[in-house]
N, C-alpha and C positions, 0 to 999 in steps of 0.2 A: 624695616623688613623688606618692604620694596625694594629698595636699591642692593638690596643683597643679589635677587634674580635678574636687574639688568647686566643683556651681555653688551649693550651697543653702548659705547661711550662718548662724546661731545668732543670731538677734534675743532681750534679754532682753526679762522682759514688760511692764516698764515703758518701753522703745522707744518715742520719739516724735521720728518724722521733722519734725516742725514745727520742733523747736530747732535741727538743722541751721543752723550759719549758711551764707548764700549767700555765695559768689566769687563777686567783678567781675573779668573777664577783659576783657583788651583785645579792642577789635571784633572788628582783625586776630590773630589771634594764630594761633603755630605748636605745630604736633603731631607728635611723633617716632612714626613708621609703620615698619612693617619693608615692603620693597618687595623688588620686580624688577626689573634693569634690562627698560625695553621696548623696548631696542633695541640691537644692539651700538655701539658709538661710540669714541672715542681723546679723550684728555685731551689739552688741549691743553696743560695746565704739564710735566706727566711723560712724556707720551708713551705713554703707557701703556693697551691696548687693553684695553676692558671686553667682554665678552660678553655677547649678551644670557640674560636668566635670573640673571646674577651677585646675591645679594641684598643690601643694605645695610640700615643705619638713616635714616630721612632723615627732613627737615623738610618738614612739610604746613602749607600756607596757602590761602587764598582770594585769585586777583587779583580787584584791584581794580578794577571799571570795565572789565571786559571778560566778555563772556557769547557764546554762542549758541544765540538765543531762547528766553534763558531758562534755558539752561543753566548753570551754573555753570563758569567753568574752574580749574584747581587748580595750584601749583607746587609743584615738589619740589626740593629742596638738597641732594646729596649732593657734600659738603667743598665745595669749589669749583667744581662740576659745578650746572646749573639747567636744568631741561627740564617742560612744563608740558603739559597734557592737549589735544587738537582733535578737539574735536566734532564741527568738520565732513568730516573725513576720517576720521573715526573711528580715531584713532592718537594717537601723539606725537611734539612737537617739541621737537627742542633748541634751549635758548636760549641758552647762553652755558657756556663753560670745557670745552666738548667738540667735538667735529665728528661727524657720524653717518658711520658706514662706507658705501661704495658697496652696491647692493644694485637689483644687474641686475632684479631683476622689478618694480622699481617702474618702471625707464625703460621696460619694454617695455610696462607698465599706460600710461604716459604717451604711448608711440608706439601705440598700440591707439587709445586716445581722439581721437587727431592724426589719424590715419587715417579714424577713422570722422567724424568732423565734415567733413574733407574728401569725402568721398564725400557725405555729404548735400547738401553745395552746390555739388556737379559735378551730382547729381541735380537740383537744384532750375534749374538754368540751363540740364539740358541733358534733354528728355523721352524721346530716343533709348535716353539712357547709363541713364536711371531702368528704360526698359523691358528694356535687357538684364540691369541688374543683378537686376530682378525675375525676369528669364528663368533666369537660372543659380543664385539660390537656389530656385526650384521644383525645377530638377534634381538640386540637391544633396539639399533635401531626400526626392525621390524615389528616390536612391539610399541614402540613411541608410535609409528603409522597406523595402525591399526586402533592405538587409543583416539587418537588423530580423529581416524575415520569417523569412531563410534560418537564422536561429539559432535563431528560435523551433522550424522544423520543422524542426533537429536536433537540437535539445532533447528536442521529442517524439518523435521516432523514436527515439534514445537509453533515454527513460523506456519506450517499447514494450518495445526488444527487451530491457531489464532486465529490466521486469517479465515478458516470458516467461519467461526463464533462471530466473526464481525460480521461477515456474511450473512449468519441467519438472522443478525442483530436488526440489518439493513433491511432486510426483506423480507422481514417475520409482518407486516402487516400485509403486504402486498403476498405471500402463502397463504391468510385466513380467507381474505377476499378471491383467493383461488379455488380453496374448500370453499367456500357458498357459493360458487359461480358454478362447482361441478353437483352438487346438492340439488341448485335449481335444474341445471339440464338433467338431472333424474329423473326429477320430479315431472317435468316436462312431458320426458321420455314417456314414462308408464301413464300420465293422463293418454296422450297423443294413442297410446297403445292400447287402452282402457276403449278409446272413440272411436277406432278400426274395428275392433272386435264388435261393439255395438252396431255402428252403422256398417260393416261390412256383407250384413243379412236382410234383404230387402222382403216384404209381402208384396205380389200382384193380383188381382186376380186374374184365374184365365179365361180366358175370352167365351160367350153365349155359346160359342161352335157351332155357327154353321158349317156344317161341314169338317168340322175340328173333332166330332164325336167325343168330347170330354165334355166332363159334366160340369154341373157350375159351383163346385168349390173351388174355394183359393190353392194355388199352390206356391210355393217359397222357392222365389228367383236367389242363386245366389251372386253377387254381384262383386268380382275381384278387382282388386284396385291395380294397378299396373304402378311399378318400381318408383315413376317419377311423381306418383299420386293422382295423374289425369283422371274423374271420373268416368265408367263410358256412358252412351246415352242410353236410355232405357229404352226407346221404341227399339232400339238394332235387337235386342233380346228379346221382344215377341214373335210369335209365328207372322207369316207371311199374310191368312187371310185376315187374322187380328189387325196385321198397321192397315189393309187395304181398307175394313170395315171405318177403323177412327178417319182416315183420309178421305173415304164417303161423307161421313156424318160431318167432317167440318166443311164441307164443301158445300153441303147443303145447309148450313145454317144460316143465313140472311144477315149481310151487314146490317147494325142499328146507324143510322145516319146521327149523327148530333143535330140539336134542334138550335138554329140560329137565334141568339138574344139578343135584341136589340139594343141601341148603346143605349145608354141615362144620361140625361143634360145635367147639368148644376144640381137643380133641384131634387133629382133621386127620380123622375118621371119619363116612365117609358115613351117614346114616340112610334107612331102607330105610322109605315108606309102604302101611302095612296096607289089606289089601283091606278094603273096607265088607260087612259082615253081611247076607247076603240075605234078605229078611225074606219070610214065605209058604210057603217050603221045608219039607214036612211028611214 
């Protein structure tokens, strides 16, 4: 089975294709081919239906004296069966010891051709007939466009609405993580607004009054917060003799010094510094 697939053959190296001697073969001569049938057909001695595709051995020749332009045509012999190549229908014909089976689509190829030949020279006689037949293949083919169209844009609407589906496929987690990301800035929002409303209303009281002749209940500063959130300061929003009185009273209240501690050695034991030696003391 191997050496059936080798192409490369073992040449000794004194091979010499010159001594070959040449065959004279007759002109005509025949060549045993493996084929297919190319058509189905019936025997006419046996009766006997071939299929097409069925394979045999048959005999290959050159007719004689028949061509088209140039082409060669070919016969083949299987037993008593002879059918040869056409070139110009691009097919085969049977020639003898067979009949070809019916084969409805060539009569209707042949009623298509009948058909159209006739219309050409109802056309050609008659200029009426030519203009309507022109008129109704324009609308034919305007309706072949228009089916056309209506596929192409449900084709594409089709690819649309896939390609979203994959879309919200892709990014349906990263949309929920969107929804709570806008959930907490609400939430945010109405605390942050909830703590303005509160702390945007200050108590002070107002000042002894000297001199302010108001009495000494409280009254409700209210205090606005400005766009960027800055708070302002509280002293700028009392009267005048109010900050001058608080700027007295810290002025007079007396720094407390810190009381110096002495270090601790190892031991945890404070050391006590000796007075300095008064010197002149006689």
């Amino acid at each position: 089975m191997s050496e059936r697939k080798v192409l490369n053959k073992y040449f000794p190296p004194d091979f010499d294709p010159a001594l070959i001697p040449r065959r004279r073969q007759p002109k005509n001569s025949q060549q045993v081919v493996r084929l297919m049938a190319p058509f189905s057909m019936r025997c006419n001695t046996c009766g006997e239906y071939i299929y097409k595709g069925k394979k045999f051995n048959a005999r290959k020749e050159t007719v004689e004296g028949e061509d088209y332009y140039g082409i060669k045509i070919f016969r083949f012999y299987i037993n008593e069966i002879t059918f040869k190549t056409d070139p110009k229908n691009t097919d085969y014909a049977a020639e003898h010891g067979a009949s070809r089976n019916f084969e409805p689509w060539r009569e209707e190829q042949a009623v298509e051709e009948e058909d159209r030949l006739a219309k050409l020279e109802e056309e050609e006689n008659n200029p009426m007939k030519a203009l309507e037949n022109r008129t109704t293949d324009s609308k034919r083919e305007m309706d072949i466009l228009d089916a056309l169209q209506d596929i192409r844009a449900r084709n594409a609407r089709n690819e649309r609405v896939g390609q979203s589906v994959d879309l919200m496929a892709r990014i349906g987690v990263e949309e929920i993580e969107t929804e709570e990301d806008k959930e907490r800035q609400r939430a945010e929002e109405e605390d942050e607004k909830l703590v303005r409303e509160v702390f945007s209303k200050v108590s002070m009281p107002s000042g002894s009054g000297q001199g302010s002749g108001e009495g000494s209940s409280s009254s409700t500063v209210t205090v606005k917060r400005k766009a960027d959130g800055a708070e302002p300061d509280l002293r700028s929003l009392l009267p005048e003799s109010t900050q001058a009185l608080i700027a007295s009273k810290s002025a007079e209240v007396p720094v407390v010094k810190k009381r110096k501690t002495l270090p601790k050695n190892s031991l945890g034991i404070k050391m006590k510094s000796k007075a300095p030696n008064k010197v002149g003391a006689s």
